[in-house]
C-alpha positions, 0 to 999 in steps of 0.5 A, a space after each residue: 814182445 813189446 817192451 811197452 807192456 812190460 812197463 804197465 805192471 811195474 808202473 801199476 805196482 809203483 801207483 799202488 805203492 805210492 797210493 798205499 804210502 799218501 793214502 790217497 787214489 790217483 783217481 780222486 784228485 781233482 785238477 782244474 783245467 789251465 784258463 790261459 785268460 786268466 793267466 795272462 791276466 794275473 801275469 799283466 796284473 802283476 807286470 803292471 804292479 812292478 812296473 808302478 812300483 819301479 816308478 814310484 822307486 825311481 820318482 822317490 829317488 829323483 826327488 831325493 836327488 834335488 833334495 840333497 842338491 839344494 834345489 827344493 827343501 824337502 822339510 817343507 811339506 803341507 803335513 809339516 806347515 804348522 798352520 793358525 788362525 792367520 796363515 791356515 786360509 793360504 796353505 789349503 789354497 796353495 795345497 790345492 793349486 797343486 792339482 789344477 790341471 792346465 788348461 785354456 787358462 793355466 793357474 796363477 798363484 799369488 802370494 802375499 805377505 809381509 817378510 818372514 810370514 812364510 812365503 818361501 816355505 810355502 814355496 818348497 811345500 807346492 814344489 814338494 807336493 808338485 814333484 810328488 803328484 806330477 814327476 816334473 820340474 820344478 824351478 824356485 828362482 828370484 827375480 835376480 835369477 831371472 834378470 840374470 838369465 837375460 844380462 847380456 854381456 859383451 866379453 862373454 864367452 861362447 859357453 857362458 852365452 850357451 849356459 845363460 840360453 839354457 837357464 831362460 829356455 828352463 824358466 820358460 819350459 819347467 813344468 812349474 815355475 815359482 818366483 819368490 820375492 817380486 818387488 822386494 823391499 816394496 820397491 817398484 821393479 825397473 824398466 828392464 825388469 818389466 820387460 823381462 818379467 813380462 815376456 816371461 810370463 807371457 810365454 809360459 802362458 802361451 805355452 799353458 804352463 802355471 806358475 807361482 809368485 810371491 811378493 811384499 806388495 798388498 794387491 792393491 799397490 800391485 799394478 802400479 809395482 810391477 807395471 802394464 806389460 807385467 800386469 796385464 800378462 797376469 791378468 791373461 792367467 787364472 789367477 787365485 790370490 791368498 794372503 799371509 798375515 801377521 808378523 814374522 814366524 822366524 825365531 827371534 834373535 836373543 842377546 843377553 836375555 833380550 829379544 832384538 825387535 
């Protein structure tokens, strides 16, 4: 006898049992043939949706790094910036700068305003704003930064060569590089800071790469600050000029009641 037939009653019986107990028949449960299409859709939908969110994670964490390092100031942000009459038109120009796409032409963004208007905040909000939408590196530097990038010295050692190699190389590659303070103090920026502005400049545009530049100077007096070779290698960008106006946004300071003017 074969056992297989014995096991159809019992199986029988234990179907009976279980449809007497959930109340309800075997046969009138529906099931849906498996779409493996669909499947592996959801399944790479889902994938995809991980994969973004480690991202996001991962950028958020980056960006909270230079943050505690110093590097960016994360308290300046464009939903921060408290904006008037007198500073509102450079903000909305300086937000949307940050989603020019390089082109033929990489962006030139220029501010100016007298000290303590706001450049340097403006400064960390498009680093914020561009470390957010793009993922990139961002350098803040000054003009003392740079120059000291190219100071040649002849007792230097070896590493201290390497080191000040790596900083310019880092000017001229960073994703976006933004240089507060050209012409401080309204003073006309030497020979040997012309050359060095100037080749700066011009690498990053043949490397179509936007930058940003802060200065006291009024636009006019500009040329002839910072000299032909600076000059003439902005004009090489798509340059956009927004200007800050007022007096200084600093808090004042008080001695025995008093503000110091």
């Amino acid at each position: 006898m074969d056992k297989r037939s014995g096991l159809k009653p019992a199986f029988d019986d234990l179907k009976k049992v279980i449809e007497e107990l959930s109340n309800m028949k075997f046969d009138e449960v529906k099931t849906t043939p498996v779409d493996l299409k669909t499947m592996r859709a959801r399944e790479a939908a889902l994938a995809a949706r991980e994969i973004e969110e480690q991202k996001r994670l991962k950028r958020k964490n980056w960006i909270n790094t230079i943050h505690k390092e110093g590097l960016i100031d994360g308290r300046y942000t464009f939903e921060t910036i408290v904006r008037d009459e007198l500073n509102r038109q450079a903000i909305e120009m300086a937000n949307s700068f940050c989603y020019l796409a390089a082109s033929e032409m990489p962006p030139c963004f220029l501010i100016r305003g007298a000290e303590g208007t706001g450049k340097t905040v403006i400064c960390h909000a498009i680093a914020n704003k561009w470390l957010e939408l793009h993922g990139h590196i961002v350098n803040i530097v000054s003009m003392d930064d740079i120059r000291k990038s190219c100071l040649y010295n002849s007792n230097e050692l070896r590493e201290e060569r390497i080191s000040r190699d790596s900083r310019w190389e880092d000017l001229c590659s960073c994703s976006l590089l933004i240089i507060d303070g050209v012409c401080t103090n309204r003073e006309q920026l030497s020979q040997f800071d012309q050359d060095i502005l100037g080749k700066l400049l011009r690498i990053r545009y043949q490397r179509r790469l936007p930058l940003v530049i802060t200065t006291q100077i009024i636009f006019m007096q500009l040329h002839a600050s910072i000299g032909n070779f600076c000059y003439e290698s902005i004009k090489e960008y798509s340059v956009i000029a927004a200007e800050l106006f007022g007096a200084s946004r600093r808090q004042p300071i008080v001695i025995n009641g008093r503000r110091l003017m």
